[in-house]
C-alpha positions in Angstrom: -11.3 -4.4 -45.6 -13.8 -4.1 -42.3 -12.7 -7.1 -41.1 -8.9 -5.9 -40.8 -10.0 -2.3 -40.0 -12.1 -3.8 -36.9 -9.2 -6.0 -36.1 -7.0 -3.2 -36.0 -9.1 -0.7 -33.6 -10.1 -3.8 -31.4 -6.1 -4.4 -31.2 -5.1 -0.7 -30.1 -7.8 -0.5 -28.0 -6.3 -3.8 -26.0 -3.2 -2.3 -26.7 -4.4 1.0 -24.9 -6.0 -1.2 -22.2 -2.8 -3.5 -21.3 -1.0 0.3 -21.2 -3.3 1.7 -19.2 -3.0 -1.5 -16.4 0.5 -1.4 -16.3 0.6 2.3 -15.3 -1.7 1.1 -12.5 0.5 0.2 -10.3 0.9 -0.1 -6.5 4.6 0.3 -6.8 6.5 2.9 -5.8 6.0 5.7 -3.3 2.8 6.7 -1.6 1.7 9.5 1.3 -0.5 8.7 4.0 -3.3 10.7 5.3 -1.7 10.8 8.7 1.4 12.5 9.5 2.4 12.6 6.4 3.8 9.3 6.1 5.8 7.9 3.3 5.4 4.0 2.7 7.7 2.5 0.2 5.3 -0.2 -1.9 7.5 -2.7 -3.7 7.1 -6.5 -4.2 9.1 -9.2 -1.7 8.1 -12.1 -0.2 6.3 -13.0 -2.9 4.0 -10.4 -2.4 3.4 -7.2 -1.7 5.5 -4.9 1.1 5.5 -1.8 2.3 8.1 -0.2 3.8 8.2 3.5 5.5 10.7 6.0 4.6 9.6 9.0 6.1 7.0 11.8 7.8 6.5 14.7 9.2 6.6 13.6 13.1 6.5 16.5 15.3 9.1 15.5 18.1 11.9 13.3 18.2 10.7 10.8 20.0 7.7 10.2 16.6 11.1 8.4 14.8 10.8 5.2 17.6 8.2 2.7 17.6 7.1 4.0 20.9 3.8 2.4 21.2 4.4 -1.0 20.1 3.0 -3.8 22.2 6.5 -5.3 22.9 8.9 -3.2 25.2 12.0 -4.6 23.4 11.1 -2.8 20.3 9.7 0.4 21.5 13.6 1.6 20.6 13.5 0.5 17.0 13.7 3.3 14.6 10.3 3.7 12.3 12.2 4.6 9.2 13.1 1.4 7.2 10.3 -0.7 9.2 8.2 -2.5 7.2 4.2 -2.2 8.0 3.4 -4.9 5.6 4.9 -8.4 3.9 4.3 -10.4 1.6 0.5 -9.5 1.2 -0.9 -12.1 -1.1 -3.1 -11.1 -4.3 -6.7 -11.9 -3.5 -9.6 -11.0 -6.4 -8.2 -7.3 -7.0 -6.9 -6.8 -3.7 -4.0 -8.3 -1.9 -4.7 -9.2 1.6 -2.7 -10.1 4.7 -1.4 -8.0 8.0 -0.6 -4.7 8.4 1.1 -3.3 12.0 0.2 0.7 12.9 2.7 2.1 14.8 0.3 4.7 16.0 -1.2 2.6 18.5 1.3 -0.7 18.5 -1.3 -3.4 16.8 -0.9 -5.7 14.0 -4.5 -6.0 12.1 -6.3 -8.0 8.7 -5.0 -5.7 5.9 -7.0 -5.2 2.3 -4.6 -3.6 0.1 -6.7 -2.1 -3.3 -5.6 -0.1 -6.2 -8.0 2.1 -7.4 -6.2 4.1 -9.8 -2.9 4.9 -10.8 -2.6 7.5 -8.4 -4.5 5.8 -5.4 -4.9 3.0 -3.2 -7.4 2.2 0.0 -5.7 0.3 3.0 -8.3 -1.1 5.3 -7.3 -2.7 8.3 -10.0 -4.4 10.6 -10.1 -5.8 14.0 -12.5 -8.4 13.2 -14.9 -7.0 10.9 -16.7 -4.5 10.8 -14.2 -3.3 13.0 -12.1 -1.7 10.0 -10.8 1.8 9.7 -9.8 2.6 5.7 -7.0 5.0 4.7 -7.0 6.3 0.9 -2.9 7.0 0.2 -2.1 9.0 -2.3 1.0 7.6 -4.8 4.0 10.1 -5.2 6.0 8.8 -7.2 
């Protein structure tokens, strides 16, 4: 009878523990710390995108990709853009570019999941040239 009992608490705890990991998830909406920005995290190019749908811009011209490097797509809307694609899983993280329209560059991207409710975003130059955002999930 210990035997089964032990088998039964060992399976609801993985049971609780495969639960648990798939409420941790970096889908769905998250809020940035600037602007209040909302990025759209959703899975596409066989990895992992994220796509902004909205923020709190102060003037009309914060809805344009003003400060991108390119002069042909400084007229672009930012709503619908996509900041990331395809990031690739990599030991926990996903990994791959990320573009910041506040200052027009494109820059080494760790994506990481640390809870349910919140993810780091690091972007680096080279490293240690990296500047981490915490984003907070929504919804």
């Amino acid at each position: 009878m210990r035997v089964r009992k032990g088998l039964l608490v060992g399976a609801l705890v993985m049971a609780a523990s495969a639960s648990a990991a798939e409420q941790a998830s970096p889908y769905g909406t998250w809020r940035t710390p600037e602007r209040g920005g909302l990025i759209e995290v959703s899975q596409c190019d066989g990895g992992l995108c994220g796509k902004i749908l909205g923020g709190t811009g102060s003037s009309p011209e914060d809805r344009f990709d003003r400060n991108n490097k390119n002069p042909a797509l400084r007229s672009r809307q930012l709503i619908g853009l996509y900041v990331f694609r395809g990031l690739k899983p990599a030991g926990g993280s996903w990994k791959g570019s990320i573009y910041n329209p506040n200052d027009g560059g494109t820059y080494a991207a760790t994506v990481t999941l640390k809870s349910a409710s919140e993810m780091t975003v690091k972007g680096c130059v080279v490293w240690p040239l990296c500047k981490t955002q915490t984003w907070a999930k929504v919804r």
